[in-house]
N, C-alpha and C positions, 0 to 999 in steps of 0.2 A: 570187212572180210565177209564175203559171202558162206552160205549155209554148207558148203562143201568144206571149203577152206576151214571153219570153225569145227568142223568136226575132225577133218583131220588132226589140228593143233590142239585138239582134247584128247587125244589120244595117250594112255600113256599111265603112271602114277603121281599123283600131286599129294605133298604132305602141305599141313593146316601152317599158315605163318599168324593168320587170327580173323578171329570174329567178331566185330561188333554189330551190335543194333542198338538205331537211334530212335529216340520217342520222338512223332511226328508233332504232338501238341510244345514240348517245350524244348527239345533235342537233346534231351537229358540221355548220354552214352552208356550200356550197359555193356558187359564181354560176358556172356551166359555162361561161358565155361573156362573163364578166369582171365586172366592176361597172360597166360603161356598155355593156350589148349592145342592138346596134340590131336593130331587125324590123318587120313590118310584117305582119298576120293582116286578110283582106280577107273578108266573109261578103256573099252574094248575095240579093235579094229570091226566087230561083230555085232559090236552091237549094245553092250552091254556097259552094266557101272555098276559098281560098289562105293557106299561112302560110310566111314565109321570117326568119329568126334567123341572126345572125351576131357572130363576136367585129368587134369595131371595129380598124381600123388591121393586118388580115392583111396581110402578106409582100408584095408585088408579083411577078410572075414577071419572070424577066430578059428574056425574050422578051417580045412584047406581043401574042401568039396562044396562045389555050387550048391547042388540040392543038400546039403547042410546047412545053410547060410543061414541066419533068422532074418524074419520079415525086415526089422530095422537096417538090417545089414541087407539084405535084397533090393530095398527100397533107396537107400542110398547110391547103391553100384547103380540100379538103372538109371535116377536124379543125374547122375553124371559121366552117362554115356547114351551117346546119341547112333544107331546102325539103323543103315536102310541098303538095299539092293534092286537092281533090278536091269530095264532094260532103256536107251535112252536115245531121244533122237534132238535132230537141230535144224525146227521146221524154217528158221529167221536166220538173218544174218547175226543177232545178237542176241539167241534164246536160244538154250538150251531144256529139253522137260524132261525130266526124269521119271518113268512110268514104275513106281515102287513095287515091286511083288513081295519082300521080304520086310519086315522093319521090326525093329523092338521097340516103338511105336505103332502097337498094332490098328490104328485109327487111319492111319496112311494106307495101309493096304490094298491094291484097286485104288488111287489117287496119284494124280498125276502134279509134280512139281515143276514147277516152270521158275526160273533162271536166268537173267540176265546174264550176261556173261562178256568179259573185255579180256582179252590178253595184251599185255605191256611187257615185251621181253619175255625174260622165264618165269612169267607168273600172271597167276589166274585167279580172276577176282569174278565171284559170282553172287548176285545180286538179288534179294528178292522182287519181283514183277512188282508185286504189289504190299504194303503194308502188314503186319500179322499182330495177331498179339505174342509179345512175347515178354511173359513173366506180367502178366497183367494189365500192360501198357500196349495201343498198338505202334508196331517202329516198323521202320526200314532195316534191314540184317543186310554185311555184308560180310563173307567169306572171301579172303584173300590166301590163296595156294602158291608155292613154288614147284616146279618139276624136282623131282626123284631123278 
């Protein structure tokens, strides 16, 4: 599918069906945010993208106000949620980059995410380009979506 084409068929809202990352040295499989993590990755006719991942069933605060929360309970909710936003193009027939403005990973900010990307039917599997550390090991991640 060429770069036109892929941007069109990202168009749209996709919810998380799962994520794993696999260690390159012994391909030992991890799921960072459980075996049923929910998300929701939103691409714009404009231009744009939102993406929000989360473990399912975090902690509730005892309080019922954010800036109440205690550290241990702040620290928690972030550990298991993952936002970022921004604005995204599709310079490849098979790459998508995601230019981040927003994230609750504020290290991302100004950093641009690059994505492999396949569609198969109604779903969207995106790929990391290259290798990362993730949870101390470096793997390959891969995100697989359905359409909304």
């Amino acid at each position: 599918m060429n770069p036109d084409e892929l941007r069109e068929n990202l168009v749209g809202a996709w919810r998380l069906v799962s994520y794993r990352a696999t260690a390159v040295d012994d391909g030992e499989v991890v799921e960072p945010f459980g075996p049923r993590p929910q998300g929701l990755i939103t691409y714009t006719p404009s231009g744009h993208m939102s993406a929000q991942i989360m473990r399912p069933l975090r902690p509730r605060f005892r309080r019922g106000r954010l800036e109440e929360g205690l550290p241990e309970e702040l620290a928690a909710a972030a550990v298991g949620y993952l936002a970022y936003g921004g604005t995204y193009e599709v310079p490849e027939d098979d790459l998508v980059v995601h230019h981040v403005e927003v994230s609750l990973f504020p290290n991302w900010v100004g950093t641009a995410l690059t994505r492999v990307a396949a569609r198969d039917g109604g779903t969207l599997r995106l790929s990391l380009r290259e290798p990362a550390l993730i949870w101390g090991t470096l793997r390959t991640g891969v995100l697989v979506w359905e359409r909304v």
